[in-house]
N, C-alpha and C positions, 0 to 999 in steps of 0.2 A: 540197350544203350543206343543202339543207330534210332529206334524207332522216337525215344525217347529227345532224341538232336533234332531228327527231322521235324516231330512235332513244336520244339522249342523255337526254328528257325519259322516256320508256316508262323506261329502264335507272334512273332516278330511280324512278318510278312502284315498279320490281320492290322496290329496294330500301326504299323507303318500308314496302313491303304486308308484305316480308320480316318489318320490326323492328318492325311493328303484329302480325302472326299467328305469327311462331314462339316470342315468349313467351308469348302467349296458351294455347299449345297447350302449351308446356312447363312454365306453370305450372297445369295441368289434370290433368298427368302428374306434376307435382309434389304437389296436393294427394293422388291415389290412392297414392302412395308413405306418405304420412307417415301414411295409416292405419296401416301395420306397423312403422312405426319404435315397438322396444320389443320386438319379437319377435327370439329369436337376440341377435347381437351386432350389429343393424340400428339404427344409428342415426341421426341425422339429417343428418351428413355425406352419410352413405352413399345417401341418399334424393336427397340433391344431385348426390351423382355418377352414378346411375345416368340420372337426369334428364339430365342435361348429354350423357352417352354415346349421348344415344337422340333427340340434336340432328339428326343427318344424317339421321335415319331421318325426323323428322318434317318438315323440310325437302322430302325430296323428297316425301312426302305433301301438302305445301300448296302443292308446284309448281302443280296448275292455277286455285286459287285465286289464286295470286301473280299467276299468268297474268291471269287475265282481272279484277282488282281496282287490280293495277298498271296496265294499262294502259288502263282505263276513267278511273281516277285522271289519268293522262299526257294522253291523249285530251282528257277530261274539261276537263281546265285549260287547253287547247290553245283550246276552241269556248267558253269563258268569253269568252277575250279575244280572240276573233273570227278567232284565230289560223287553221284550220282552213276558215274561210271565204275569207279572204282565198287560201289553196293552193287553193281548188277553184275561184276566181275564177280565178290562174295556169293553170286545168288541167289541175290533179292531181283523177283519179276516185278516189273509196276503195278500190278496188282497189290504183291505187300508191301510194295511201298507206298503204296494210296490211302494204307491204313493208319498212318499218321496222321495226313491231312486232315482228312474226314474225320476222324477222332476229337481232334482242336473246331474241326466243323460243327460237332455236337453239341461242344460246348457254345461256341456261337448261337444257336441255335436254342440251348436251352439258356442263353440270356434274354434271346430274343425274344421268347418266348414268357420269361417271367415279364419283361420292360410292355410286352403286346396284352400283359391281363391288368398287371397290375400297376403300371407308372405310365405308360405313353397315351392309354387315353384318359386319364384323369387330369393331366398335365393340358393334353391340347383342348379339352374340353374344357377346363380353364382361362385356358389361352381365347380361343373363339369369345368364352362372354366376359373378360377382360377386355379386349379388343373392342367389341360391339358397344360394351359401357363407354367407352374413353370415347368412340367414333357416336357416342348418342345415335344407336341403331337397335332398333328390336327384332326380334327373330321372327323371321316373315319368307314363306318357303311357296314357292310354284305361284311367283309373282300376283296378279291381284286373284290367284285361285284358293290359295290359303291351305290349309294344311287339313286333310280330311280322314277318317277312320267312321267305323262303322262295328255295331253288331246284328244281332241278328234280329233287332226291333228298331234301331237307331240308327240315323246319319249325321254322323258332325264334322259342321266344319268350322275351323278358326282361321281368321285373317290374318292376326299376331299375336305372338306373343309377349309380352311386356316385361315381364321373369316369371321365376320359375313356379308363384299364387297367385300370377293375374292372367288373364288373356283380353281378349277385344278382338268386333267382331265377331259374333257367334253366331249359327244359325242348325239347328236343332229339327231334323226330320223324323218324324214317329211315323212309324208302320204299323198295318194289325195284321192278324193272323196271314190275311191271304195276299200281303204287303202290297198295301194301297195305303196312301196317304191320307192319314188321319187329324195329322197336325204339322205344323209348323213355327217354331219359335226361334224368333228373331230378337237378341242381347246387345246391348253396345260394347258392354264390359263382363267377364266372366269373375270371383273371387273365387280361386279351391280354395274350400273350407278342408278337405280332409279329403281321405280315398275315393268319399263316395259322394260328397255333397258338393256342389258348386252354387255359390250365391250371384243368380244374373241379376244383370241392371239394366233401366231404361228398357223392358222386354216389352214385345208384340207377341201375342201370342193367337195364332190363325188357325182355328179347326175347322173342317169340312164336312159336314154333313148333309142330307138330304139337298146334293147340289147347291149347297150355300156355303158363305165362306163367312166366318164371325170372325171379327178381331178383335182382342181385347189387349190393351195395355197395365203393366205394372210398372211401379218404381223399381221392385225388387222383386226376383223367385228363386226358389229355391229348387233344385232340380239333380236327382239321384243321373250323376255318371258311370255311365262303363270303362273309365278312362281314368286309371289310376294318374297322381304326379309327375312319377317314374317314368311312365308312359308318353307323358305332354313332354319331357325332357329328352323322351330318345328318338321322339317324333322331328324335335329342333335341330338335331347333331347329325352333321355326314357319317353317312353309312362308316366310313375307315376309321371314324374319329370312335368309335364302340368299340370296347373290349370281344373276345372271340363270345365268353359268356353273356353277355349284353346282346349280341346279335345272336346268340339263338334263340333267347326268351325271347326278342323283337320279333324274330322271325314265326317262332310259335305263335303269339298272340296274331301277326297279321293273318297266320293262314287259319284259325280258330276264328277269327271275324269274317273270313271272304275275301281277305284283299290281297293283292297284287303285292308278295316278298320277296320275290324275283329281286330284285337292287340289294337288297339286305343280305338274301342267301349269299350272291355272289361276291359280298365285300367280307361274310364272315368264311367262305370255299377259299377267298382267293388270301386269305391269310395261310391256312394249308396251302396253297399250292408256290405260297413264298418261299414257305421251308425246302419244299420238292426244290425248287431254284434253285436253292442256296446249296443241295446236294451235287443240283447236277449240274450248277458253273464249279464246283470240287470236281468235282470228277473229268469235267471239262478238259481243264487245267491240266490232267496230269498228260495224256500224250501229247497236248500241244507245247508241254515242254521237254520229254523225251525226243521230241524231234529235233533237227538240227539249230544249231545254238549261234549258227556260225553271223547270223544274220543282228546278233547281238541282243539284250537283255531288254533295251530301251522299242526296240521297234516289237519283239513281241509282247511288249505291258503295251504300246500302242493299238498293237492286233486285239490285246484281249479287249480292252476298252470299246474298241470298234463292235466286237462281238455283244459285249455286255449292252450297249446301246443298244444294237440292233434287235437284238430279243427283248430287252425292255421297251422299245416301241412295238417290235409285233403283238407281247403279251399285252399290252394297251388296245392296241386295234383289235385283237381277238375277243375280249373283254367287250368292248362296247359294242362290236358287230355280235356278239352270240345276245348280249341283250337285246338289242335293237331287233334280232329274230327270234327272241324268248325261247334261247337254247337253254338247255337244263346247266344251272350254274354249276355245279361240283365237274361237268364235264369243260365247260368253259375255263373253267380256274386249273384246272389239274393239268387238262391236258400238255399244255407247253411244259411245265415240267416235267410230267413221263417223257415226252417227246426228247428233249433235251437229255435225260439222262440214260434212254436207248440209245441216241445218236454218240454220246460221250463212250457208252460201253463198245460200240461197236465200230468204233474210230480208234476205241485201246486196243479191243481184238485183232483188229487190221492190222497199228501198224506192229503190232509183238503177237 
């Protein structure tokens, strides 16, 4: 029965912190939208709905806020009213009383977890080419360098994309065995016909041989891709805007081409190492509010908050400094939450 209270009140607590921070965050999201409302046919419906679409996403982004706010909140009101005291007089050590928390953290967690495969990127990947249609914008990535993959006889690059059976801009490198440049073709307009066929337009097509360069032009060609649909699509979308399974297939196909999945690894690592967060601002939580109360309920929701920030900026700067040094992502992403949930263990152990 106690475990079953305290669980009840945390699951109050989540939801409390829920309907105090995910409008907060949504209406932040909301003010950066209404700058463009007025560009294109963007207007401020559409500002709304794109906001609303990009609910689940920020939801599971303030999981371990929720985590450790909610149940400092729980906790919190719990050692007001002496409640807390009176369990460890029966005793219960904070250890099994953490087993509430963490329990309703699970479940969190595996919400989090259904909304992170199955509805939060299908929603903002939505939302992104909603947006881009209403703003008359086409998907166009590493500014006039264009969007490039490769296998192991090809190099392609695209300038943009148009949706999801046209591209534009094409430019098509063929290797031979001992990867020297064979040819060259250069598209105005790409049509995927299917997985494997792309119908180009307006082509130049420049091969090289005996020190000579021939150019030839067509209206139309037709030319066998290594580059499924699926592919040109996941190629368009930010790494976080992919499901955890969408980024590993990304991630296998770049390193089966030769290319650089360093950015990918680390956004499909740093989804595990959310979860790790969300355990150890739980765990966080429980001796920082065994300790004295006397300072009142309001200044340590203020404390926790402080703290939740401050680890969401470092884990940010740890992130893009381990990139930036091409440190291995699974240690980049993980590390802050083992760190975090040593220091929680051994800040419990201290003070009990």
């Amino acid at each position: 029965m106690i475990y079953r209270y305290i669980s009840l009140q945390v699951f109050i607590g989540f939801l409390i912190a829920i309907a105090v921070l995910l409008p907060l965050f949504s209406f932040f999201d909301l003010l950066e939208e209404l700058d463009d409302v007025g560009r294109g046919t963007y207007r401020i419906s559409d500002a709304f709905l794109y906001t609303a679409m990009l609910l689940p996403r920020r939801f599971i982004q303030i999981a371990p806020f929720v985590a450790l706010l909610g149940t400092v909140s729980a906790l919190g009101k719990l050692a007001i009213h002496s409640e807390l005291i009176a369990m460890r007089v029966a005793g219960l050590s904070p250890w099994r009383i953490s087993i509430a928390p963490l329990s309703v953290g699970i479940l969190l967690l595996l919400g989090v977890a259904i909304l992170e495969q199955f509805v939060a990127p299908q929603l903002q990947q939505k939302a992104i080419t909603y947006r881009a249609i209403a703003l008359e914008q086409s998907a166009e990535l590493g500014g006039n360098l264009g969007i490039w993959t490769r296998n192991e006889k090809n190099i392609l690059r695209i300038g943009q994309i148009i949706h999801n059976k046209k591209a534009a801009d094409i430019e098509i490198l063929q290797l031979d065995q001992e990867d020297f440049l064979v040819s060259h073709i250069q598209a105005q307009t790409a049509e995927i016909v299917d997985n494997e066929t792309w119908e180009l337009s307006n082509v130049i097509v420049r091969t090289f041989e005996n020190n000579q360069i021939l150019a030839i032009r067509h209206n139309t060609l037709n030319w066998t891709s290594f580059v499924s649909p699926e592919d040109i699509a996941t190629l368009t979308k930010p790494p976080e805007s992919l499901s955890p399974l969408e980024l590993f297939r990304h991630v296998e196909f770049l390193r089966s081409t030769g290319q650089d999945a360093d950015s990918y690894a680390l956004a499909l690592w740093r989804k595990i190492g959310s979860a790790l967060m969300t355990i150890a601002m739980l765990l966080l939580s429980i001796p920082f509010v065994f300790g004295s109360i006397r300072s009142g309920l309001s200044n340590k929701l203020v404390f926790a908050s402080l703290i939740g920030i401050a680890v969401y900026l470092l884990d940010q700067i740890i992130a893009n400094t381990g990139l930036i040094l091409q440190l291995n992502p699974a240690l980049i992403a993980l590390a802050p939450g083992f760190t975090m949930i040593i220091l929680a263990h051994l800040w419990l152990n201290r003070t009990y």
